[in-house]
C-alpha positions as a printed Julia matrix, in Angstrom:
201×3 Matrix{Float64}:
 -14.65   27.46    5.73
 -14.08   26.63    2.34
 -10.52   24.71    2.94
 -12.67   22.54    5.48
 -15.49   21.62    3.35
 -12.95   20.68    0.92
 -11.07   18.76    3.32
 -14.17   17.02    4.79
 -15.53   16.1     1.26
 -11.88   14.22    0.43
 -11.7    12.63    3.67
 -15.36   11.55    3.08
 -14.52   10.06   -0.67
 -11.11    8.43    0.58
 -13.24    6.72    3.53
 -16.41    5.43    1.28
 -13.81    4.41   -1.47
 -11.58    2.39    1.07
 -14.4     0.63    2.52
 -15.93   -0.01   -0.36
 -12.71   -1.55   -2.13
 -11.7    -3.22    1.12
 -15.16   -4.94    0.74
 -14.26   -6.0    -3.02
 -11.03   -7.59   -1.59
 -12.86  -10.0     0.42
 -14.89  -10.75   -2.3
 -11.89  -11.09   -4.9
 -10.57  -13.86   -2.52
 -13.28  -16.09   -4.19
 -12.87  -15.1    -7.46
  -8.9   -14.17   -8.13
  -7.35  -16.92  -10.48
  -4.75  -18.31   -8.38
  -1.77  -16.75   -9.82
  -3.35  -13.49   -8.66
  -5.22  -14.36   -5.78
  -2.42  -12.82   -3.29
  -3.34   -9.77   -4.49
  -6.47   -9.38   -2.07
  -5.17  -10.61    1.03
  -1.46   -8.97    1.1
   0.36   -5.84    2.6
   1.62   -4.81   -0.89
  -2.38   -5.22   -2.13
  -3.93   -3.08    0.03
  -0.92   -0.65   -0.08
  -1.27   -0.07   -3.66
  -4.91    0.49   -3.14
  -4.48    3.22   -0.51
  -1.75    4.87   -2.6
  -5.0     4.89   -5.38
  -6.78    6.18   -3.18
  -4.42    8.97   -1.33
  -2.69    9.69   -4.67
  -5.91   10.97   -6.19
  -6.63   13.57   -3.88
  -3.32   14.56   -4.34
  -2.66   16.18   -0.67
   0.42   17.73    0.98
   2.25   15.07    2.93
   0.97   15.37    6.32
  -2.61   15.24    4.79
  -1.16   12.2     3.11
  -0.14   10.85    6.28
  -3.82   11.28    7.94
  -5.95   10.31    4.7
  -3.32    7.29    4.76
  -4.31    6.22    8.25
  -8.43    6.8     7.3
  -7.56    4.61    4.02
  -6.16    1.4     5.5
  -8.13    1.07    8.71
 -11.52    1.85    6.36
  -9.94   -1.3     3.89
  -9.86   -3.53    6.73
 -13.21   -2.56    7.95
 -14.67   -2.93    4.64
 -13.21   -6.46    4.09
 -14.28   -7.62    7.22
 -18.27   -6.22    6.7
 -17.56   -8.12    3.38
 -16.52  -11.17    4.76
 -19.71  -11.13    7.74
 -21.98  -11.06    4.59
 -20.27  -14.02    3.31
 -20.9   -15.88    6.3
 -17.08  -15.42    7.36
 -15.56  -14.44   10.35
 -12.63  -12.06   10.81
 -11.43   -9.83   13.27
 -10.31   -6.43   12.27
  -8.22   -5.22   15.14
  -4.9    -7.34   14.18
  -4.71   -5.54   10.74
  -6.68   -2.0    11.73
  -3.77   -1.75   14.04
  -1.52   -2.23   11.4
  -2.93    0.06    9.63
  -2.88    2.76   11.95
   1.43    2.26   12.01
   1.72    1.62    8.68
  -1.32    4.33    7.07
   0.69    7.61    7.56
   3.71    5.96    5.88
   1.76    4.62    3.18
  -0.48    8.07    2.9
   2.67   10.17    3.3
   4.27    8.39   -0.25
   1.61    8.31   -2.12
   1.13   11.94   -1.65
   4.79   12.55   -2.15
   4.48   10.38   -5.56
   2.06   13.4    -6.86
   4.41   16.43   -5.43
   6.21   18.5    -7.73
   9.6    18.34   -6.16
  11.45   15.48   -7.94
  13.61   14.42   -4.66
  10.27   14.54   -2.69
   8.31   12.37   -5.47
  11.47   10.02   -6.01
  11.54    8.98   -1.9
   7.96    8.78   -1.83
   8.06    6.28   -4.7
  11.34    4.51   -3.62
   9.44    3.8    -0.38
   6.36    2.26   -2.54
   8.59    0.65   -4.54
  10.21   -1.42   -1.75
   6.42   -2.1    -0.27
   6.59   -4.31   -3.31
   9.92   -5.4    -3.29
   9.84   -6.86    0.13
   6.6    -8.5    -0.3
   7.96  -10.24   -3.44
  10.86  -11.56   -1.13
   8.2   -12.73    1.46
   5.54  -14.47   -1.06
   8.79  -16.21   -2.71
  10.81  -17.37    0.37
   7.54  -17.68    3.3
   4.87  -18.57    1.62
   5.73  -19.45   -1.65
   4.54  -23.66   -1.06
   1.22  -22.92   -0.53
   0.73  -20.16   -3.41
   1.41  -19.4    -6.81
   4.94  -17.84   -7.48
   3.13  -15.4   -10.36
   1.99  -12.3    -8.36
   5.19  -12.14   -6.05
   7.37  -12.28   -8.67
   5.42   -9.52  -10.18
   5.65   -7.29   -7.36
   9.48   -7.75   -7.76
   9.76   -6.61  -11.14
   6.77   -3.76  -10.33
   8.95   -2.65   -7.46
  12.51   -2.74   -9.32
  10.44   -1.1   -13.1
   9.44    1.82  -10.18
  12.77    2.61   -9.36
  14.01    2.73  -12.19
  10.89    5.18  -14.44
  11.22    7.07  -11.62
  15.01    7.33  -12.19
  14.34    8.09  -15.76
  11.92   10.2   -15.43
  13.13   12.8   -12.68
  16.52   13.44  -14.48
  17.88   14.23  -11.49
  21.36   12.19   -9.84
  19.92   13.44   -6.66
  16.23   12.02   -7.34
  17.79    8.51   -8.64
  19.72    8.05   -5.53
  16.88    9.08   -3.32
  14.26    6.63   -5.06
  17.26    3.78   -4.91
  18.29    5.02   -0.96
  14.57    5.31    0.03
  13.51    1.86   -1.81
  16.7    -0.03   -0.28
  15.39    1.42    3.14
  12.16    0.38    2.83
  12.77   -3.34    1.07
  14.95   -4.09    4.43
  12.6    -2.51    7.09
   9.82   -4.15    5.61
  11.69   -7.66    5.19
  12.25   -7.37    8.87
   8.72   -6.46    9.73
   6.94   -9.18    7.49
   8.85  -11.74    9.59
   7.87  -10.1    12.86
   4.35   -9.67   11.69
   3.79  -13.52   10.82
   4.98  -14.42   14.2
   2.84  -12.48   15.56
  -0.12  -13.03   13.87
């Protein structure tokens, strides 16, 4: 009884949180200087938001996985209640669907970020780390004419400074090549499925 209070509180605080922040991203469209602005209205944004999120309940990784899914889908449906008050219209499915693929992945590193086991916590972050990585590539190389070079070029050197604390900081040879195996993964999975999602989209 107790776990599943516990459990029903977190899921209740990652759900209100997400929706609420997904609400501020809409919002921080208007508002973002331009050299930031990507920031609200990109994968790696709203990734590093649900890692926030996930990370600070600090679950095991399946919960991860599940409070990862709850996170991105309550983002999107907080940024599009956001943007109906502004007098905008959006449709949620596109990206809820997303998020239902891409919100255990997510969920699942940011809860191995916070583990104990330095190979476990060195994949989780390698995977994070390319989140950024590849969207760098893809703000610099897609859609780099219409916006400002500053925040994808900062998720390049975020993503690449990840790798390498976490390299430093585990001590391990095996945690360094997992963070630099799992982020290497990741950067070319992603790269693939940023092109497929703008076609599709």
């Amino acid at each position: 009884m107790v776990d599943l209070c516990r459990t029903s509180v977190i899921t209740a605080a990652v759900v209100g949180t997400s929706l609420l922040l997904g609400g501020l991203t809409s919002w921080a469209q208007g508002v973002l200087p331009d050299a930031l602005a990507p920031f609200a209205n990109s994968p790696s944004g709203w990734t590093l938001l649900t890692v926030l999120v996930v990370a600070t309940a600090r679950p095991s990784l399946g919960a991860g996985a599940a409070l990862g899914v709850a996170s991105f889908v309550s983002l999107v449906l907080g940024y599009t209640a956001a943007s109906e008050l502004r007098g905008l219209s959006y449709d949620p499915v596109f990206w809820g669907v997303v998020g239902v693929v891409a919100g255990p992945v997510v969920g699942a590193a940011a809860a191995a970020v916070v583990d104990r086991r330095p190979v476990v916590a060195a994949v989780g972050a390698g995977v994070l780390a390319g989140v950024l990585v590849a969207d760098g590539i893809y703000g610099l190389t897609v859609v780099g004419g219409s916006t400002s070079p500053v925040y994808w070029t900062l998720c390049l050197v975020a993503g690449c400074a990840l790798v390498g604390t976490t390299a430093v900081r585990l001590r391990s040879p095996a945690a360094a090549a997992g963070v630099v195996a799992s982020a290497a993964a990741a950067t070319g999975v992603l790269t693939v499925g940023y092109g497929v999602l703008n076609q599709v989209s």
